[in-house]
VOGU-3710 file (C-alpha; in Angstrom, 3 decimals, decimal comma):
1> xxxxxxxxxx> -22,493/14,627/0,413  -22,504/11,212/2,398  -19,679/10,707/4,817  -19,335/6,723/5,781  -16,451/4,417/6,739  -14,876/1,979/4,404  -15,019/-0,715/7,038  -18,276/-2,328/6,122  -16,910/-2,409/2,572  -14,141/-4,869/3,080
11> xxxxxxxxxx> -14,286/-8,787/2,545  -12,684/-10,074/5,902  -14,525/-13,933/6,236  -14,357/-16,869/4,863  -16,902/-18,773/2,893  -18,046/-15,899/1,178  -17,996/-17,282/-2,465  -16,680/-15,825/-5,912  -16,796/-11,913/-5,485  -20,400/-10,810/-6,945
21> xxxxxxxxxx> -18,547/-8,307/-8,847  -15,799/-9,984/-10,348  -14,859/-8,930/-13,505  -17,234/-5,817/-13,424  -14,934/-3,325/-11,768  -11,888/-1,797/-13,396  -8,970/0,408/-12,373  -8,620/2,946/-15,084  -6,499/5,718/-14,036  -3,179/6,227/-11,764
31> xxxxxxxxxx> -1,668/9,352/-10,671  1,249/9,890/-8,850  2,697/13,017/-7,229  7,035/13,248/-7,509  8,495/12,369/-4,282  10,692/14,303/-1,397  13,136/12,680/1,395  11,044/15,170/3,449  8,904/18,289/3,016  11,323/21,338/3,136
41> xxxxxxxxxx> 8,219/23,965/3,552  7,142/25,033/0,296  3,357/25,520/-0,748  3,667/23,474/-4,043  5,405/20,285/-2,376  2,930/19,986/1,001  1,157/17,037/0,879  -1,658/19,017/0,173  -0,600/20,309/-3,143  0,844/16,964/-4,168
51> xxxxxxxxxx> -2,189/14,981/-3,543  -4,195/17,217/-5,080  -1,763/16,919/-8,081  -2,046/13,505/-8,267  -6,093/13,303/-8,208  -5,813/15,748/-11,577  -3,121/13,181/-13,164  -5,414/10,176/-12,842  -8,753/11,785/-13,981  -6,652/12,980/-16,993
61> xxxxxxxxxx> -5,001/9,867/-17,532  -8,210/8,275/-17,465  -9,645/10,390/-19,267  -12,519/11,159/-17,312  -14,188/14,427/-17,073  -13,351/15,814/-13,217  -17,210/16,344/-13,001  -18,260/12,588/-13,786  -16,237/11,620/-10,248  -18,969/11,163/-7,898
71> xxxxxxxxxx> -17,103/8,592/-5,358  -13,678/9,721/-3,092  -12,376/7,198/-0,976  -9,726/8,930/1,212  -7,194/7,883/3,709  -7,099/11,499/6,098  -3,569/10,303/8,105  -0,658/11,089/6,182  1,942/10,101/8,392  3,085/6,765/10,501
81> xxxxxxxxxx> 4,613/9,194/13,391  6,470/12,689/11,839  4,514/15,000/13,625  4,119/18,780/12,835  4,924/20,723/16,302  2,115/22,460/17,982  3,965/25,691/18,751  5,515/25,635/15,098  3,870/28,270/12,959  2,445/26,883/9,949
91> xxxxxxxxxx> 4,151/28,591/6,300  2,561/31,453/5,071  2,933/30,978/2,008  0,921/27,407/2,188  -1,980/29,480/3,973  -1,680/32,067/1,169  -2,174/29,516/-1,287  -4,867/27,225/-0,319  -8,402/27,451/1,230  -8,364/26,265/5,089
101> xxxxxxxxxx> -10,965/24,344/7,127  -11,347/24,083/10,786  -8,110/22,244/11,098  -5,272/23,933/10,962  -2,905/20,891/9,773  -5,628/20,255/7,040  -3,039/19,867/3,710  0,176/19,881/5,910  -0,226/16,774/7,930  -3,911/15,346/7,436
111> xxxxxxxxxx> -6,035/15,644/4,142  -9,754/15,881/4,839  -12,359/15,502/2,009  -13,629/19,537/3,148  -10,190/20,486/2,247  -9,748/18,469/-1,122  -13,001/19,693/-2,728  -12,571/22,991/-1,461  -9,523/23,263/-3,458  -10,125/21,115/-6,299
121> xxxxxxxxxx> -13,333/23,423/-7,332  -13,726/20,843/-10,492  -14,365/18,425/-8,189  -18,439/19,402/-8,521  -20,610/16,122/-8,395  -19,010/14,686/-5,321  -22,160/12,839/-3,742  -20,242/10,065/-1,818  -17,510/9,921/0,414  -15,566/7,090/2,456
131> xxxxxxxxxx> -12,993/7,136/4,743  -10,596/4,075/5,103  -7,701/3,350/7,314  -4,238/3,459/7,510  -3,181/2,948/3,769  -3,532/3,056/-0,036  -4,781/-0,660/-0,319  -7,712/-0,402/2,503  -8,607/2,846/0,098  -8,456/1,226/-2,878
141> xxxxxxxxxx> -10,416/-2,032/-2,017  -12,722/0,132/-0,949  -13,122/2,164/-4,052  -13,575/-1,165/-5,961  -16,165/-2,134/-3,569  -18,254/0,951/-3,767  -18,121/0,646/-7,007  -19,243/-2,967/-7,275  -22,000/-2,086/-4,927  -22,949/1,112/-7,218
151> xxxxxxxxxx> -22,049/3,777/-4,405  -20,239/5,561/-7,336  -19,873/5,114/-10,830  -16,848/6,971/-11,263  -14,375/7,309/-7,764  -11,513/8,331/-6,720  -8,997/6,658/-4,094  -6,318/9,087/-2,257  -3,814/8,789/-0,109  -0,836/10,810/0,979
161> xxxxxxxxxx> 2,460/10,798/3,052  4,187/13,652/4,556  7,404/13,462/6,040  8,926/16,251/8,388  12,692/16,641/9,674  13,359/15,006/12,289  13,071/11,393/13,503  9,941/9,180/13,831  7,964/8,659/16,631  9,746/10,768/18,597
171> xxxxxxxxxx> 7,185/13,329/19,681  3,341/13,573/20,399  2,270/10,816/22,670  4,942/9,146/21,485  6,904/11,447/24,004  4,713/10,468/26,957  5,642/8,020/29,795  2,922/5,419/28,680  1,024/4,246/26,054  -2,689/4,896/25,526
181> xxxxxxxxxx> -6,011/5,295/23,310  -5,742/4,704/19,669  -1,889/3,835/19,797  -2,417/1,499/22,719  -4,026/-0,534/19,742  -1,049/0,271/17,271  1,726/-0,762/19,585  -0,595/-3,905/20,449  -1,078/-3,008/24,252  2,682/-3,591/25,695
191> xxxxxxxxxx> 5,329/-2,817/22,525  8,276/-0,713/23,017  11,225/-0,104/20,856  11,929/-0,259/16,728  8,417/-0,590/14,928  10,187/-3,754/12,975  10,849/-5,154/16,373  7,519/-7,387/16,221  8,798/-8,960/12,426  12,017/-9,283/13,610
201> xxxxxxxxxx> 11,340/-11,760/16,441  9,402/-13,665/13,975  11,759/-14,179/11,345  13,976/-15,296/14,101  11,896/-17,813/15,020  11,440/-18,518/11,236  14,971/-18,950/11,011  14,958/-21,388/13,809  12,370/-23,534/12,645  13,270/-24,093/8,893
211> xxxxxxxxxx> 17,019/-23,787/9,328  17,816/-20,408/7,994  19,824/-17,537/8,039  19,066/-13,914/7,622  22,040/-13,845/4,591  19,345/-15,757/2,590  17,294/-12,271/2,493  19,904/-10,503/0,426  18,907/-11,809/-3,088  15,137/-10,502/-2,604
221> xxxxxxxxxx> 16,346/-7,381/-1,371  19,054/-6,800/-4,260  16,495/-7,816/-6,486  13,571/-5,151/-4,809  15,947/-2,393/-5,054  16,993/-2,927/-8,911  13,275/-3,159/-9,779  12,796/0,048/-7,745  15,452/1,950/-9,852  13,138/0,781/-12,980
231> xxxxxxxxxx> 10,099/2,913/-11,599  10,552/6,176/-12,295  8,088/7,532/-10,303  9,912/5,903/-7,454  11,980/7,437/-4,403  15,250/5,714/-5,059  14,939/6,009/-8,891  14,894/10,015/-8,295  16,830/10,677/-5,733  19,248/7,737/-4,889
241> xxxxxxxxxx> 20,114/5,793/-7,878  22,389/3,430/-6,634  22,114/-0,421/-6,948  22,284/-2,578/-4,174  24,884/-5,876/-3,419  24,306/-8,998/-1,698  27,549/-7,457/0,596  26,061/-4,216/1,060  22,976/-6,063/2,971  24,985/-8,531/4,699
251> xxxxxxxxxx> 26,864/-5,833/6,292  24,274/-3,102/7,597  23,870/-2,097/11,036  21,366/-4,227/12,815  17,929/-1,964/13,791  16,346/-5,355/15,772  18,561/-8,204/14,953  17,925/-9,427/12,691  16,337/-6,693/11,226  18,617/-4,709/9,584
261> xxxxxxxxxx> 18,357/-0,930/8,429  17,505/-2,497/4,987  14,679/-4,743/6,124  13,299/-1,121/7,130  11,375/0,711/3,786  12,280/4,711/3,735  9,911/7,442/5,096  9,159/9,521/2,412  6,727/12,446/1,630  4,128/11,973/-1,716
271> xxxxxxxxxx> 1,151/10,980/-3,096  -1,164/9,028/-4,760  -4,334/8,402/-6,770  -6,366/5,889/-8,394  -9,577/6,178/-10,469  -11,676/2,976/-10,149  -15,220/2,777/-12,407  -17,382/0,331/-14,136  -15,926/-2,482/-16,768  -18,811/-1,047/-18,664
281> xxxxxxxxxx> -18,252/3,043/-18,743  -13,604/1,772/-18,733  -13,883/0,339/-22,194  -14,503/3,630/-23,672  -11,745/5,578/-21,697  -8,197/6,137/-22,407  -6,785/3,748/-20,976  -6,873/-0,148/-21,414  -9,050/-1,184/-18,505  -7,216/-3,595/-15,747
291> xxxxxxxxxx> -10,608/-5,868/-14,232  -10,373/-6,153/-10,645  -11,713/-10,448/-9,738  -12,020/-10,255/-6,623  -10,543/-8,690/-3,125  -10,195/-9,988/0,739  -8,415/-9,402/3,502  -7,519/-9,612/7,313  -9,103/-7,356/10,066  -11,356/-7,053/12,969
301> xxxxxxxxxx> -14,493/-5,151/12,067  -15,941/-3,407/14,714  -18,892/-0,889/13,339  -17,581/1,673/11,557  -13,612/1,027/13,116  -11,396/-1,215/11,213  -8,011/-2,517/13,391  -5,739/-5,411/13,277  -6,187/-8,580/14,161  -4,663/-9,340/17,921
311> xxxxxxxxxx> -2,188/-11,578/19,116  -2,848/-13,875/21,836  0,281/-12,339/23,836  2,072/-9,781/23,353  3,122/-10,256/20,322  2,178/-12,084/17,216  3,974/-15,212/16,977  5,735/-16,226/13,493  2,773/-19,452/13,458  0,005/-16,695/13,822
321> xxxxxxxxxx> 1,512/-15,133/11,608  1,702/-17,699/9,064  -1,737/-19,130/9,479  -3,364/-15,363/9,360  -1,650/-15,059/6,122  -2,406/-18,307/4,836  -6,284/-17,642/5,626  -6,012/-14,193/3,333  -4,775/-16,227/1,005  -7,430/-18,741/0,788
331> xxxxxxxxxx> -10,256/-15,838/0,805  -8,481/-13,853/-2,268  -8,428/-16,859/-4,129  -11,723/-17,577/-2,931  -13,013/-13,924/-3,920  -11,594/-14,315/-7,357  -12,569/-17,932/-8,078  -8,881/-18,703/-8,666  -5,367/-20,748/-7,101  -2,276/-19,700/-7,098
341> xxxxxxxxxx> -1,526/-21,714/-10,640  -3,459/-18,772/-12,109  -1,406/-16,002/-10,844  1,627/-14,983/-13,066  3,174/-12,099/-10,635  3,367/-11,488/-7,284  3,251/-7,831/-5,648  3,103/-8,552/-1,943  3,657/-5,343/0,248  7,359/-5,056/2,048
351> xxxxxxxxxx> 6,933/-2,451/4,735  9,607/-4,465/6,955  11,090/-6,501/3,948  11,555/-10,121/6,338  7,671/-10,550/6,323  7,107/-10,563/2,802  8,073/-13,991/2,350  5,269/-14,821/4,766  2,784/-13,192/1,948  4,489/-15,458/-0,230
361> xxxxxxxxxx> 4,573/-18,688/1,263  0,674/-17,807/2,718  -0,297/-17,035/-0,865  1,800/-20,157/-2,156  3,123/-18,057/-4,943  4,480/-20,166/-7,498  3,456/-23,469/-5,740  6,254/-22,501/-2,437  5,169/-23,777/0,843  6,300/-22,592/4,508
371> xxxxxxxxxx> 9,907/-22,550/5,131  10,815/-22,674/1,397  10,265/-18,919/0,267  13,937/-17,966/1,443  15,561/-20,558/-0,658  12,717/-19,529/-3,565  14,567/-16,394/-3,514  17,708/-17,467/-4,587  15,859/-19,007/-7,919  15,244/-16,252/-10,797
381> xxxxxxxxxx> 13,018/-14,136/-8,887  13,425/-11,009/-11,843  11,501/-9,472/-14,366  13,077/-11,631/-16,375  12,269/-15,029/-14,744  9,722/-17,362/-14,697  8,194/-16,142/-11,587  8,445/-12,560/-10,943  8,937/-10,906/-7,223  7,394/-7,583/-6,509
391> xxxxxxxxxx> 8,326/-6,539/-10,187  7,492/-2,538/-8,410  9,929/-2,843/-5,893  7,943/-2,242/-3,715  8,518/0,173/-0,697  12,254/-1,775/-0,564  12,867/-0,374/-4,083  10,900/2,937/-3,929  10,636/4,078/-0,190  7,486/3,985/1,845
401> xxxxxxxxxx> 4,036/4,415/0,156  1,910/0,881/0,535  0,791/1,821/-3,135  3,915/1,336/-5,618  2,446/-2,533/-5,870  -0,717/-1,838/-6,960  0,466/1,259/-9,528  2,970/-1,254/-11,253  0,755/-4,661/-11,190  -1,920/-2,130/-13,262
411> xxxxxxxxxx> 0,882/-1,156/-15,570  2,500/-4,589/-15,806  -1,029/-6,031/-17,362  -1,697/-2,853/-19,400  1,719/-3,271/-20,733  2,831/-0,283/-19,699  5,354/-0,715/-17,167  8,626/0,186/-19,121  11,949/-1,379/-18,488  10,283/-3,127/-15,516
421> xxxxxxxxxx> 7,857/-4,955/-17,941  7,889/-8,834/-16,882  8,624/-11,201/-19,636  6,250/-13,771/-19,101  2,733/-12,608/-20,340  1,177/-10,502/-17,395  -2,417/-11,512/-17,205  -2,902/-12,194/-13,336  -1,347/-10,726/-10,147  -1,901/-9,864/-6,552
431> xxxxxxxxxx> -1,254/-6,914/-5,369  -1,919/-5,703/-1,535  -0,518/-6,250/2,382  0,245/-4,370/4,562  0,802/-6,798/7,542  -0,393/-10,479/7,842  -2,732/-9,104/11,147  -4,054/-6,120/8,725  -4,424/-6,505/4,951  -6,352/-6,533/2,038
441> xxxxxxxxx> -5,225/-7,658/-1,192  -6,516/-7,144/-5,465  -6,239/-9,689/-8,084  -6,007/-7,878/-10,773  -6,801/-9,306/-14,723  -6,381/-8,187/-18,494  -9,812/-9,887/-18,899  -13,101/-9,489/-16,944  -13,514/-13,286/-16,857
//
């Protein structure tokens, strides 16, 4: 079994030309694990368990045998900063139930590919393995790229999030008078306080320069969470099924004015999978096939290490900002051979909910330019408009995963997504972030061509 990194495999320059494997790579299987506030101890609900679950869902939604997957692309960090205690005993009953490797967090609060195959025993022609960063889209774009490049035939792409009690980021290093090593990088070298805190000194600015207020917010985010409460699969539409009012937003506490405790997504424990194979081997599967044209993103690429792009302060400013996303715009299209007339739904990523309208004015979704998304948003934005706005949800509408975008812009073209269906015909959308400094992003088709 080959161990390599997923950095080489992503599309990070410009001038590269139409994706050599557009049309030839489809998506042909999504499974997803149910979701928890946080992980209350037991065996079967460990991130372990659940994203073991969810591989099993998509090979047999797919309808794959387990033995034809001979690609995993795996994210091993399943957490953004809830941290398992090192003097905390781990359950029994999760060491009962699973096979161990030499870490003893392995299923509680990493995933390794040692511990996934060792307990998925079906799992038997494994030849190929990659490790990506950070989230579901850097795993996914690098599933379709391994398999565009014939690394696999048949892979897998895995990610999962476990959430413990207590609040984030508030031990480990974390705990430690300074900042250093691999979150020196993450907190970009001098940042301290709310992890929006960088967005939300950039939508002020944004507000400054085009003349708008943070009110003008409310319809997207109304709009994200009644989406949300059409995914079943989704946090919110489990656990909290409540809508949202244009009041309620206007009046929550401020977490970095003006980022307010709804411009934050929820931390929430689940997980994911995705089986991605050849347009040739998908038209005989289960499923209708969903073509992948063409992928690209933002990074630096360093080797084997894949990290965000870096400011020129402290800080990235709203114009960096702006022109990084701009630039992934114009290699997705680029990738895919396409402009933003082509694309019928948008599925940009919402982490901290004030810089997806950055995606959208980078991406020029429906023809809107900088400084007009905010009043865009107060157009029909639904699933029943003209120009649908993250149709998932998103992490807004569903809590925090990075992958509800790319599960319901497959569904959406398949047909398949329910009461969230769009009404326009669903033949194109993008689907991907996370961050303008750190993203890659799918255009996804009904059609190979």
């Amino acid at each position: 079994m080959q161990v390599k990194s997923a950095a080489p495999l992503y599309r990070t320059e410009e001038g590269l030309g139409i994706w050599p494997h557009r049309g030839k790579v489809a998506c042909v299987g999504v499974g997803q694990s149910p979701t928890l506030r946080r992980w209350e101890g037991s065996a079967d609900t460990s991130v372990g368990a659940w994203a073991i679950l969810a591989i099993r869902m998509a090979i047999a939604e797919a309808g794959v045998k387990a033995s034809d997957v001979d690609g995993m692309v795996l994210v091993p960090s399943t957490s953004t900063g809830s941290l398992w205690p090192e003097s905390k005993p781990l359950p029994e009953s999760f060491l009962r139930r699973f096979k161990q490797t030499e870490n003893r967090l392995d299923g509680i609060a990493q995933l390794s590919p040692e511990w996934l195959l060792k307990n998925i025993p079906e799992l038997t022609n494994v030849k190929t393995v990659i490790i990506a960063h950070e989230c579901m889209t850097m795993a996914l774009t690098a599933a379709i790229e391994a398999v565009g490049q014939g690394r696999a035939t048949t892979c897998l792409a895995v990610k999962g999030w476990h959430n413990f009690e207590g609040r984030y980021y508030h031990g480990g290093v974390n705990a430690e008078p300074t900042v250093s090593g691999s979150f020196q990088k993450k907190y970009i070298d001098s940042l301290a306080g709310p992890g929006c805190y960088p967005v939300a000194t950039q939508f002020q600015r944004y507000m400054y320069k085009y003349g708008k207020t943070h009110e003008m917010m409310a319809p997207f985010v109304v709009n994200s969470r009644k989406n949300g409460l059409l995914f079943p699969e989704g946090f919110w539409a489990q656990h909290r099924p409540f809508e949202l009012t244009e009041e309620d937003y206007n009046n929550e506490r401020w977490i970095a004015k003006p980022a307010n405790v709804l411009d934050n997504d929820l931390p929430i424990h689940t997980a994911a999978a995705y089986v991605v194979t050849t347009s040739e081997r998908a038209r005989d599967l289960r499923q209708k096939p969903v073509y992948v044209l063409g992928h690209a993103g933002s990074a630096t690429i360093d080797g084997d290490d894949c990290y965000e792009l870096q400011p020129h302060g402290a800080i990235e400013t709203l114009e960096e900002a702006e022109e990084r996303s701009a630039t992934t715009a114009r290699k997705v299209y680029e990738a895919a051979g396409l402009t933003w007339r082509d694309i019928q739904f948008e599925n940009f990523y919402d982490g901290f909910g004030l810089f997806h309208v950055f995606h959208l004015e980078g991406f020029s979704f429906a023809g809107v330019k900088c400084g007009e998304g905010l009043d865009f948003y107060k157009t029909d934005i639904s699933i029943d408009g003209p120009n649908p706005v993250s149709p998932s949800g998103g992490n807004i509408g569903c809590g925090r995963t990075r992958w509800w975008m790319h599960t319901d812009s497959i569904q959406q073209i398949r047909g398949t997504a329910g009461a969230r269906q769009i009404k326009i015909p669903a033949e194109v959308g993008i689907s991907g972030g996370f961050e303008p400094w750190w993203s890659n992003f799918i255009v996804w088709s009904k059609h190979p061509s």
